[in-house]
Backbone bond lengths (Angstrom), bond angles and torsions (degrees), N, CA, C in turn:
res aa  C-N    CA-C-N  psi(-1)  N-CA   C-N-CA  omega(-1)  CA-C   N-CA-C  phi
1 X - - - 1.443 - - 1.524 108.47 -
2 X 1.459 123.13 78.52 1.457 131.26 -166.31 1.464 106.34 -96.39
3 X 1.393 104.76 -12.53 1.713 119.66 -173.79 1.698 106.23 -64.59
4 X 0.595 104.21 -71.17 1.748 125.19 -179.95 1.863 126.09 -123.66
5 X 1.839 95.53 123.84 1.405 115.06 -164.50 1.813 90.24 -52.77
6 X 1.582 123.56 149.72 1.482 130.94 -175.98 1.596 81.97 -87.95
7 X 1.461 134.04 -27.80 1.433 121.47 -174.27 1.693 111.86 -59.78
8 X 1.916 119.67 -35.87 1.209 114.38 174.75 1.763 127.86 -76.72
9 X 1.725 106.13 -23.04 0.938 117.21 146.37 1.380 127.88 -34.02
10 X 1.646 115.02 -68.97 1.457 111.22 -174.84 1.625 96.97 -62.45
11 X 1.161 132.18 -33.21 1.718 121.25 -158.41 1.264 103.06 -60.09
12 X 1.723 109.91 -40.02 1.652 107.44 168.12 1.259 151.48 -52.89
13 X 1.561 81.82 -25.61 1.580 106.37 -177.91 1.542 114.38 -64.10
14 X 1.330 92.05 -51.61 1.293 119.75 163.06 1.552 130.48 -41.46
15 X 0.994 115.19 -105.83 1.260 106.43 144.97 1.634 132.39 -5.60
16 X 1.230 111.61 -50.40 1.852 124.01 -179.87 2.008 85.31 -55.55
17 X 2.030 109.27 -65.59 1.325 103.64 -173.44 1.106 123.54 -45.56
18 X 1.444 131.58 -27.34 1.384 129.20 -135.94 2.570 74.09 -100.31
19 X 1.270 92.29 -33.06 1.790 86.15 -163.35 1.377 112.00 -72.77
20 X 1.538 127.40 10.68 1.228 127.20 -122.70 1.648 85.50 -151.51
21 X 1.245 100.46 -53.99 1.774 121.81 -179.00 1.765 87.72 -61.52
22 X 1.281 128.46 -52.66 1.452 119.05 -156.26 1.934 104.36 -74.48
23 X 1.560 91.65 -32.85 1.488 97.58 -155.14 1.849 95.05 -84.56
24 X 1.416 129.16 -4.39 1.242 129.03 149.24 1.032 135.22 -76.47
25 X 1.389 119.37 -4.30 1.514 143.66 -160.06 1.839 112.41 -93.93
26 X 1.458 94.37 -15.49 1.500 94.53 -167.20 1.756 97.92 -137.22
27 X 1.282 104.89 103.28 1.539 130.84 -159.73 1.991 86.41 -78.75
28 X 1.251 102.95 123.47 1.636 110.34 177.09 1.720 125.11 -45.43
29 X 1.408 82.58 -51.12 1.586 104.74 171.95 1.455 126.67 -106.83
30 X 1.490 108.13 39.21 1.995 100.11 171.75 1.778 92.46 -112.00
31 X 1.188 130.64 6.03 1.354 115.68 -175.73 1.583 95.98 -72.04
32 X 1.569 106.02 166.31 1.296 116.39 144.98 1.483 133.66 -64.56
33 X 1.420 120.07 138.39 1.831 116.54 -174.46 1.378 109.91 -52.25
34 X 1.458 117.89 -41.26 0.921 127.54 -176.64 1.578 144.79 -49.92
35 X 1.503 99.25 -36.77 1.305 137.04 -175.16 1.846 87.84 -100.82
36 X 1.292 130.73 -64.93 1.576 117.82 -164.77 1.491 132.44 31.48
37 X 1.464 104.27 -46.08 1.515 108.21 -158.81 1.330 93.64 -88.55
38 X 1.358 141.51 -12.21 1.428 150.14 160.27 1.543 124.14 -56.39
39 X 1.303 100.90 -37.49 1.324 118.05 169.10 1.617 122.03 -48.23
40 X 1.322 99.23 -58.83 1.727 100.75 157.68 1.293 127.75 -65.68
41 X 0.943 124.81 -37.70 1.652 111.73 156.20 1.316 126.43 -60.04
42 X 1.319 123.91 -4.88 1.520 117.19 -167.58 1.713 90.67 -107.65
43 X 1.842 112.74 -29.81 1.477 117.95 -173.27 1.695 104.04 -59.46
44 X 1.443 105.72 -45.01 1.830 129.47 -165.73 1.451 89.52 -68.42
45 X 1.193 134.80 -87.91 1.323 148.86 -148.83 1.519 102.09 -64.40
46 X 1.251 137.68 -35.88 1.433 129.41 -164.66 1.338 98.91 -82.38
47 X 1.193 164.73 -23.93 1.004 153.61 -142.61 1.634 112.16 -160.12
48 X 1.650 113.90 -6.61 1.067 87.76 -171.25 1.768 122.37 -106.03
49 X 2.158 103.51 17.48 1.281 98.98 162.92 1.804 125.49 -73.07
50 X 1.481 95.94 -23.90 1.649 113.51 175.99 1.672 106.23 -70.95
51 X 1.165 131.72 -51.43 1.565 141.45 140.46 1.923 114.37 5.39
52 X 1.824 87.47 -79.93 1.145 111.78 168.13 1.752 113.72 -45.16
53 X 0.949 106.08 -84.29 1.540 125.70 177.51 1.570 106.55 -33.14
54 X 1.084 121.11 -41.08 1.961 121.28 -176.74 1.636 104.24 -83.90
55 X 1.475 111.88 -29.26 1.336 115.69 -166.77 1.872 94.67 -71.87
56 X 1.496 103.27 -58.75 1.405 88.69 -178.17 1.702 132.41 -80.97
57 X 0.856 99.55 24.84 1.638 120.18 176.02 1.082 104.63 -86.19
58 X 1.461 113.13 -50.75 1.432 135.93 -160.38 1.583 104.89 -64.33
59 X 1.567 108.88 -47.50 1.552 146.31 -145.92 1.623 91.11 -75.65
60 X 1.640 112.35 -48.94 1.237 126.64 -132.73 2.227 90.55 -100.26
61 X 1.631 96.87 -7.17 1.520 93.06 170.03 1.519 127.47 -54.64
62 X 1.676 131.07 167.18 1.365 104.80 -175.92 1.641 73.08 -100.20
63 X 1.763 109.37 169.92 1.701 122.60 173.90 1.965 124.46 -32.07
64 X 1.616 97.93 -28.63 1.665 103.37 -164.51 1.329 92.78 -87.76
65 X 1.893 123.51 -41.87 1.464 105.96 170.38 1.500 131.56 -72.91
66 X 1.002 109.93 -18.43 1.667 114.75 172.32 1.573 110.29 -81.25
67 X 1.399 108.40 -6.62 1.619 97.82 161.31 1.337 112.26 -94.52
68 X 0.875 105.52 -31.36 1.545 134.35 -174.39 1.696 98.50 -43.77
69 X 1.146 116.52 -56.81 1.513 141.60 -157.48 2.069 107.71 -96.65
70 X 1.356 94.01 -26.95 1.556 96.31 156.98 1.123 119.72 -85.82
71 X 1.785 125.77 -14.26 1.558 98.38 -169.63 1.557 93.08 -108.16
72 X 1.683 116.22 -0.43 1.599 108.45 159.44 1.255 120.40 -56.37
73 X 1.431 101.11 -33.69 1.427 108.27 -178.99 1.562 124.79 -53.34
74 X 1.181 99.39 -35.30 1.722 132.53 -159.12 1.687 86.73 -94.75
75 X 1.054 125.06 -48.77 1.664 108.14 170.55 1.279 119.00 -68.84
76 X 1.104 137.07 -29.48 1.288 146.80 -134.41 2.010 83.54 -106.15
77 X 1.258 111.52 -24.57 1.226 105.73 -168.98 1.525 112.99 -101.75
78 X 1.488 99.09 -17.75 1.421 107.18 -178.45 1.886 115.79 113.64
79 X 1.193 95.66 2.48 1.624 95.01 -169.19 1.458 111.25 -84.30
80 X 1.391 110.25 -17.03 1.773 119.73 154.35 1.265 115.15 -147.21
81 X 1.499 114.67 159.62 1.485 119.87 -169.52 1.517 99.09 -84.31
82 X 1.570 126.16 169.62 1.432 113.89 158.81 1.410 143.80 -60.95
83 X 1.577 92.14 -6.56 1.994 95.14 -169.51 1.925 77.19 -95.45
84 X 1.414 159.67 17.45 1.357 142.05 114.95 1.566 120.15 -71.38
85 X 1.565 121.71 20.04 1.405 116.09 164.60 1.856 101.07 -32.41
86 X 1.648 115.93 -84.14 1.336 86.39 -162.51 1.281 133.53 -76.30
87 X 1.188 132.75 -6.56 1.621 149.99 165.54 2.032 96.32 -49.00
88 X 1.546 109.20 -61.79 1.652 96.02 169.74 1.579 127.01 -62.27
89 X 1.075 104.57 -29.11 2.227 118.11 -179.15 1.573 99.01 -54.96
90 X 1.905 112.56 -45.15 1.469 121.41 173.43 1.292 123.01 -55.07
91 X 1.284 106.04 -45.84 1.768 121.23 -177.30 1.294 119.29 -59.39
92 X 1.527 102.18 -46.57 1.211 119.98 177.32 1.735 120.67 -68.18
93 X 1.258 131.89 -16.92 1.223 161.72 123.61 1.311 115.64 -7.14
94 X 1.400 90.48 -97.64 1.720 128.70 175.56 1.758 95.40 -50.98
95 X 0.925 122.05 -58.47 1.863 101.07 -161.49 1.228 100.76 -106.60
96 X 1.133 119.00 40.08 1.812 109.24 171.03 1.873 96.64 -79.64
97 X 1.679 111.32 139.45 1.074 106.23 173.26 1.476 114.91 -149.81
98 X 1.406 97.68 22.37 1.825 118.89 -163.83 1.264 97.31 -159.87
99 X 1.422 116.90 142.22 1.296 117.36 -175.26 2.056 120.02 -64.45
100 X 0.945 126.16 145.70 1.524 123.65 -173.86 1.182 114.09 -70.52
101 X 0.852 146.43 -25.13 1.520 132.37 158.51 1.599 110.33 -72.17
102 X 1.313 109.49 -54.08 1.758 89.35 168.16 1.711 115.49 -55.68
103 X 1.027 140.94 -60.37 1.288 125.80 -170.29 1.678 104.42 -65.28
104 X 1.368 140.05 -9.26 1.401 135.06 -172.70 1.551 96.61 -98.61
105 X 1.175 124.10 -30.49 1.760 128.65 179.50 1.538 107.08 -85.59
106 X 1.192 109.37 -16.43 2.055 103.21 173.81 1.406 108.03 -96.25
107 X 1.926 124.13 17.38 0.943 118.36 -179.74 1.945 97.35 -113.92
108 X 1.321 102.46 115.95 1.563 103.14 -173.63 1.572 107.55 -76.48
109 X 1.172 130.82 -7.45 1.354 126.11 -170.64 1.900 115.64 -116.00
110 X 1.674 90.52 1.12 1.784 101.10 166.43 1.079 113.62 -20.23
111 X 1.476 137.05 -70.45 1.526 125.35 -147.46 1.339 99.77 -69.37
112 X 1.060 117.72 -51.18 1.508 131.66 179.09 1.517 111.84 -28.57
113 X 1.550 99.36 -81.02 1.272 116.55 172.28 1.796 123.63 -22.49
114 X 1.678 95.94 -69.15 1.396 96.98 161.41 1.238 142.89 -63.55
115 X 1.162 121.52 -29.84 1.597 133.78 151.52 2.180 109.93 -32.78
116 X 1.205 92.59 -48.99 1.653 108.30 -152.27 1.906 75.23 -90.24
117 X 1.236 139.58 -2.63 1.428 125.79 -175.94 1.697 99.27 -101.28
118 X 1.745 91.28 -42.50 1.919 82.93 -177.07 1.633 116.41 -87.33
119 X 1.715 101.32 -26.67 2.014 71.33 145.99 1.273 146.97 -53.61
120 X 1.247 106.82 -52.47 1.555 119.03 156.68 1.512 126.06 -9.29
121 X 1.639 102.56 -65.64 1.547 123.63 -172.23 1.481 81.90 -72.89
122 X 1.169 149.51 -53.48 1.629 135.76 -136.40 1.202 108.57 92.73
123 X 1.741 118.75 55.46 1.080 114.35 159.60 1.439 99.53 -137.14
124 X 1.516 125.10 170.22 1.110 114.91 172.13 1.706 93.53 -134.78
125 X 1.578 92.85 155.55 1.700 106.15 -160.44 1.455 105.47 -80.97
126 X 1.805 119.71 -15.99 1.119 100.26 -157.43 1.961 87.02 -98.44
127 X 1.168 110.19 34.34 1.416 103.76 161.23 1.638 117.60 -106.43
128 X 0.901 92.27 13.93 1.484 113.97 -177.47 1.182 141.54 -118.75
129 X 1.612 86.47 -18.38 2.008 110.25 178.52 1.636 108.59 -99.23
130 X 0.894 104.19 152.86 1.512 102.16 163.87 1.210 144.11 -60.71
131 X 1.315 151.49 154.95 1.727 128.75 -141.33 1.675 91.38 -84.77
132 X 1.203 121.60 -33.75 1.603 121.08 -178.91 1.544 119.02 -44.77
133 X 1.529 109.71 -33.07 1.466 123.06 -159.52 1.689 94.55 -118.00
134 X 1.154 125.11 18.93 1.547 107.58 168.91 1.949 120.31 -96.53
135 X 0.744 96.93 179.79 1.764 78.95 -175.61 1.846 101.03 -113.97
136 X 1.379 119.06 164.28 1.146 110.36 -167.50 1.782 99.64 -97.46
């Protein structure tokens, strides 16, 4: 995996939890009727400087890592095994037709995904995360 450092990987991962942790945090229906229109501001505003922050991380990849990081995706999900690492890095290439952080942020199960891609390769993510975010 020469495409993309496993250190920016984990930052994503990361990050994906931290956007994911906020955007579970705020149950659709426990507000008051009354208040409602508050509700969207608390949905918009809680999560969407971390939003921000993953999008341009994402944005700020050069082309070989943002494929790189879609076809983890694509392992991580099952859509190829690892001995097609580079056959997916290609795919991911070839059919980009939306920018990569938008198609990597409309996937709700990202961290996951990638986690279950760099095991795969023989890596593990929590060498990559920070000691705060590893699990015991």
């Amino acid at each position: 995996m020469n495409e993309i450092n496993p250190e920016k990987v984990g930052f994503v991962i990361v990050k994906a939890r931290e956007l994911l942790s906020e955007d579970e945090g705020l149950a659709p229906d426990a507000s008051n009727a009354a208040d409602d229109g508050g509700r969207a501001i608390l949905t918009d505003s809680a999560y969407g400087p971390i939003r921000a922050e993953l999008k341009q991380y994402i944005d700020a990849l050069d082309e070989e890592e943002a494929a790189a990081l879609v076809a983890l995706l694509w392992i991580g999900r099952g859509d190829f095994e690892r001995e097609e690492w580079a056959n997916a890095v290609a795919q991911a290439r070839a059919r980009r037709e939306s920018p990569t952080a938008s198609y990597l942020l409309g996937e709700p199960l990202l961290p996951e995904y990638l986690e279950e891609a760099l095991d795969a390769l023989g890596y593990s993510h929590s060498d990559f995360t920070p000691d705060e975010d590893r699990e015991s």
